[in-house]
ZAMARGU-4260 file (C-alpha; in steps of 0.2 Angstrom, whole numbers, plus 5000, padded with zeros to 4 digits):
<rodrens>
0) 5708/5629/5580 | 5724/5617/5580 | 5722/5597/5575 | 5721/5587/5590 | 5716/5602/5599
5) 5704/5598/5613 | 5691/5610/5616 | 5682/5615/5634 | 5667/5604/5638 | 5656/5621/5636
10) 5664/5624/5618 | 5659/5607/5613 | 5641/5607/5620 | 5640/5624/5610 | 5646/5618/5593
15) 5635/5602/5597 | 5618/5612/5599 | 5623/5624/5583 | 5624/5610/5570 | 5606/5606/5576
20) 5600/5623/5577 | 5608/5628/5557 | 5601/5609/5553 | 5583/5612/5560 | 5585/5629/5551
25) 5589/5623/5533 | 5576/5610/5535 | 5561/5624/5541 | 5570/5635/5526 | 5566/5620/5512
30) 5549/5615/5520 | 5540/5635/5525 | 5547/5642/5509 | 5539/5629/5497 | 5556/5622/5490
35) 5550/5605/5496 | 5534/5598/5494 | 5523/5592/5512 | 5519/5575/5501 | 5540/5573/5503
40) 5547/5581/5518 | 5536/5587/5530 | 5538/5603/5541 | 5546/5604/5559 | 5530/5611/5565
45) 5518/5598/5557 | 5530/5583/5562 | 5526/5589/5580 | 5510/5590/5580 | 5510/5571/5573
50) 5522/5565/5583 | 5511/5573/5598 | 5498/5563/5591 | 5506/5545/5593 | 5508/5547/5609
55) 5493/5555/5617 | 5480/5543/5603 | 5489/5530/5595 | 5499/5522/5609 | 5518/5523/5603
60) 5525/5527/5618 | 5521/5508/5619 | 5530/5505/5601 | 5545/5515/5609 | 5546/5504/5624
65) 5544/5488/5614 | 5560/5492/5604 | 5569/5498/5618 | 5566/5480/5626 | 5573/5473/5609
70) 5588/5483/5607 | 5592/5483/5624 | 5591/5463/5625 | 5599/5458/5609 | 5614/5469/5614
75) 5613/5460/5631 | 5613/5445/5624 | 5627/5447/5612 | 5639/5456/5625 | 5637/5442/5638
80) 5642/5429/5627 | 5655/5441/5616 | 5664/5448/5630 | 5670/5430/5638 | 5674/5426/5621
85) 5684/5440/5615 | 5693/5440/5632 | 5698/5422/5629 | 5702/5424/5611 | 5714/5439/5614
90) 5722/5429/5629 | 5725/5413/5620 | 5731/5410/5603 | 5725/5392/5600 | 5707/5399/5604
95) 5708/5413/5594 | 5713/5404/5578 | 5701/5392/5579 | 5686/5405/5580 | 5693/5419/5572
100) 5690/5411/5553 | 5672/5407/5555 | 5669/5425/5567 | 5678/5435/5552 | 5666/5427/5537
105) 5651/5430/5549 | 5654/5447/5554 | 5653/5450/5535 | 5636/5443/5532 | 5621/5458/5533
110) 5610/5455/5546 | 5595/5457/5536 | 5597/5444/5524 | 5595/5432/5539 | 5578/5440/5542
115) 5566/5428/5528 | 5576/5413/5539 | 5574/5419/5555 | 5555/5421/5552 | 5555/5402/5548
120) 5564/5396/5560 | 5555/5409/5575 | 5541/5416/5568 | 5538/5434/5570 | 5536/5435/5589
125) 5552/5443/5600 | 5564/5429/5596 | 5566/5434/5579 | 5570/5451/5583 | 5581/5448/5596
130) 5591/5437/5583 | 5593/5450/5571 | 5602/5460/5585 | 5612/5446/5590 | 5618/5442/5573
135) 5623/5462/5569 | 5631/5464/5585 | 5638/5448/5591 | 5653/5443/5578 | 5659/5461/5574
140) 5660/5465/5596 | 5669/5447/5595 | 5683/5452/5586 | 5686/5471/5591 | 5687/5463/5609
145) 5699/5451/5605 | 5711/5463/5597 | 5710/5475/5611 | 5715/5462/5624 | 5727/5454/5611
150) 5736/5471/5612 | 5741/5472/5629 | 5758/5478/5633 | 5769/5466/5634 | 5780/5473/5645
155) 5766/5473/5659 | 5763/5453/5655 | 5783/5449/5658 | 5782/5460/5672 | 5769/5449/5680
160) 5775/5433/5676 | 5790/5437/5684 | 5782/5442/5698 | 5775/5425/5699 | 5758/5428/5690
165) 5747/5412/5685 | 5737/5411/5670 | 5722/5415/5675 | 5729/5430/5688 | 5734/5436/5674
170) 5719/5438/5662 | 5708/5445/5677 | 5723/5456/5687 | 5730/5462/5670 | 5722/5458/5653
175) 5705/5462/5658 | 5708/5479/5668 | 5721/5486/5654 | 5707/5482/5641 | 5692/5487/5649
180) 5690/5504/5645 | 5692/5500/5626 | 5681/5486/5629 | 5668/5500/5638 | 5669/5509/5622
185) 5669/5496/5609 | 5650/5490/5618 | 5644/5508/5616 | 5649/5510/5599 | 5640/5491/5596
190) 5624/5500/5604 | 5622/5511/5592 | 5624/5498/5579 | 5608/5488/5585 | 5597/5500/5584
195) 5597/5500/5565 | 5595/5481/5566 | 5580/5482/5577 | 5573/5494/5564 | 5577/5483/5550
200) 5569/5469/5559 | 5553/5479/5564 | 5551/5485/5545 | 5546/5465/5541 | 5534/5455/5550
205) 5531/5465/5565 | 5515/5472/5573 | 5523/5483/5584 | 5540/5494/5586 | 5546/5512/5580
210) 5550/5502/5562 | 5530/5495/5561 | 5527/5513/5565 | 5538/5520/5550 | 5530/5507/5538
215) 5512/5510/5541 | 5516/5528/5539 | 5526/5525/5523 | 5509/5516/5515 | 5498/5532/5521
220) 5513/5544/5514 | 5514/5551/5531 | 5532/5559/5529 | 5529/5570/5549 | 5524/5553/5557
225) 5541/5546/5548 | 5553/5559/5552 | 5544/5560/5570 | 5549/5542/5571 | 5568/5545/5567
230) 5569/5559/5575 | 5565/5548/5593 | 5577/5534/5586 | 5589/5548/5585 | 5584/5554/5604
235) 5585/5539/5613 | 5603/5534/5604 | 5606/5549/5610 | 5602/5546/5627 | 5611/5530/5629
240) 5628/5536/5619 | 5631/5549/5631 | 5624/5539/5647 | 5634/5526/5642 | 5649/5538/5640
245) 5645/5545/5656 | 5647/5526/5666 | 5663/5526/5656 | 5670/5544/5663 | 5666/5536/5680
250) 5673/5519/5681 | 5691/5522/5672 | 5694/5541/5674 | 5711/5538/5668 | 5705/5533/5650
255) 5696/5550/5650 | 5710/5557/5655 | 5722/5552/5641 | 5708/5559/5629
</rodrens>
């Protein structure tokens, strides 16, 4: 084992699937042999059995659907407006130092202490959620987009002016192309980061969700239902990450490459 050593894909999906075999193992170690109360952290086996519950009795395959939708529209949302935005900050200087103040105090600014006002101003239907995903994702993707594309090589940029490249040729031939495989990343990384502000919104002044699932099991002290509820937030992050890297590997194989 050498730094900056990259290991086979087979290695890596080994070394993966161990820390989760030795976690799961610790965890059935504490629970089975009494060195954690049930009341506390419940046991693999009982959180199964619960979570099998939700979804066969108690409908949360519907909760899980409902903040899917929400994570997946908020994110939406905040990537169609960002990515423009980004683009044209990186590409232009006057545009970027007249949004970049107000984006860097923003992106500095929890979420969740916009919840109490978002309630007021949308009430606790879909919009409010959706907000909450916007605000978490939108100034932070903003600005790591505009670096990236702010970082171009320049020698690529001379090079196409003297070619005879126009403005606007040269955002969408080079600007765009050169930082779109960052930029493919930056929105997977900004993924993950929704789905804790979904379950921060869904903690307050929701009826439905994975997070109104967690709080009505925390008033019950149901510590399986909890962990069962984490455990699919976990899954489907999961999911999307390595779909999402997935779409990446296919449209620039050269970026994966140079991994």
């Amino acid at each position: 084992m050498k730094p900056l050593t990259p290991v086979s894909p087979g290695m890596r999906v080994a070394l993966g699937v161990g820390f989760f075999v030795l976690f799961v193992a610790v965890w059935s170690i504490a629970t089975f042999g009494g060195l954690v109360q049930k009341t506390f952290l419940a046991d693999p086996v009982s959180m199964l059995k619960s979570g099998w519950v939700l979804l066969t009795e108690h409908g949360f395959a519907k909760d899980i659907g409902m903040t899917v939708f929400r994570v997946v529209g908020g994110f939406v949302i905040a990537a169609v407006i960002a990515v423009p935005l980004g683009v044209a900050m990186g590409a232009y200087k006057p545009i970027e130092a007249f949004f970049e103040p107000f984006i860097s105090f923003a992106r500095y600014l929890p979420a969740s202490a916009f919840i109490p006002l978002l309630i007021l101003w949308a009430g606790i239907g879909e919009a409010q959620k959706l907000a909450v995903i916007f605000i978490g994702s939108f100034f932070s993707l903003v600005l790591m987009i505009s670096v990236t594309v702010g970082n171009t090589r320049r020698d690529l940029v001379e090079a196409s002016y003297t070619l005879g490249v126009k403005d606007a040729s040269l955002i969408r031939r080079v600007l765009v192309p050169g930082a779109a495989p960052e930029i493919a990343e930056q929105l997977r990384m900004v993924l993950g980061w929704a789905w804790t502000y979904v379950i921060v919104a869904e903690l307050i002044g929701a009826s439905s969700g994975i997070g109104h699932m967690i709080t009505d099991s925390q008033a019950l002290l149901a510590t399986d239902q909890i962990i069962f509820g984490i455990i699919v937030i976990g899954l489907i992050g999961l999911v999307s990450d390595l779909f999402f890297k997935w779409v990446n590997r296919r449209l620039y194989p050269w970026a994966a490459l140079g991994r």
